[in-house]
C-alpha positions in Angstrom: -4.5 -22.6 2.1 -5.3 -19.3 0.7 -3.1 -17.6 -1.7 -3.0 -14.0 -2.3 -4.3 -12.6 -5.5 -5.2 -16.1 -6.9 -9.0 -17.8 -6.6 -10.6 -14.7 -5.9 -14.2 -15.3 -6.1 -17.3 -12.7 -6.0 -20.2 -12.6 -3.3 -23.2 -11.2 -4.0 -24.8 -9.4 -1.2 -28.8 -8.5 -1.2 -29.8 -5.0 0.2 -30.9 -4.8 3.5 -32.3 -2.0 6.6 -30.8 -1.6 9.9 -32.4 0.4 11.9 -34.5 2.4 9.1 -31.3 3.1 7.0 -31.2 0.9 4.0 -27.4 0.0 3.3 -27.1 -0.9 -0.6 -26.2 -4.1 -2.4 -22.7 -4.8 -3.5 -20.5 -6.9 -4.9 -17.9 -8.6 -2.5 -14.5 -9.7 -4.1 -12.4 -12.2 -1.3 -9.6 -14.5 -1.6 -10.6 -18.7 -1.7 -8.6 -21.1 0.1 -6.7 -23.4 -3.1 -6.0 -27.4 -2.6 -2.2 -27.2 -1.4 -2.0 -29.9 -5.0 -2.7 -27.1 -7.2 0.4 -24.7 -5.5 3.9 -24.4 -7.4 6.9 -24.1 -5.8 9.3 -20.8 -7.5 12.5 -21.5 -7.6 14.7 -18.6 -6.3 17.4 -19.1 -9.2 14.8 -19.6 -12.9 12.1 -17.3 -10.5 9.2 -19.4 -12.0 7.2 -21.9 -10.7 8.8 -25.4 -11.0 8.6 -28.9 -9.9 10.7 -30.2 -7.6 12.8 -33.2 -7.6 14.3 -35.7 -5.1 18.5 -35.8 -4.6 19.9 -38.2 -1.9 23.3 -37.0 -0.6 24.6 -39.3 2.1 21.0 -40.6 3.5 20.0 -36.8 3.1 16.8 -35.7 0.9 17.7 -32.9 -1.0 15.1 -31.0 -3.2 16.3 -29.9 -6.3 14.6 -27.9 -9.5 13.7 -29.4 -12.5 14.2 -26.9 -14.4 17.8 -26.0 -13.2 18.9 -28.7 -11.1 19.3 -25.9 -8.0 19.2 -27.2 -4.8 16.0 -25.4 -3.4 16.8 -24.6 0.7 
């Protein structure tokens, strides 16, 4: 899974010639995928990442904040 703005990594890349032009090294900034264990959910009332809890409501799972106890849809 890649998130945007987070993990970004840097790629060196060696100079090289195609077809007698010589195109200059750089450095390549890109986005690296992230373990989906390492994501946070953000709750849409506290807008900050939180864990998530586990309600049952009549054989239903419910997820819930941990920080606020709002049901997360």
């Amino acid at each position: 899974m890649v998130v945007q703005g987070v993990n970004i990594r840097k790629k060196h890349q060696r100079s090289y010639t195609v077809g007698g032009q010589t195109v200059p090294g750089r450095i390549i900034e890109f986005e690296a995928p992230i373990h989906i264990s390492n994501v946070m959910l953000v709750c849409p009332q506290c807008n900050r990442p939180v864990r998530v809890g586990i309600r049952r409501e009549e054989g239903r799972r419910i997820r819930i904040c941990k920080r606020c106890g709002n049901e997360i849809g």
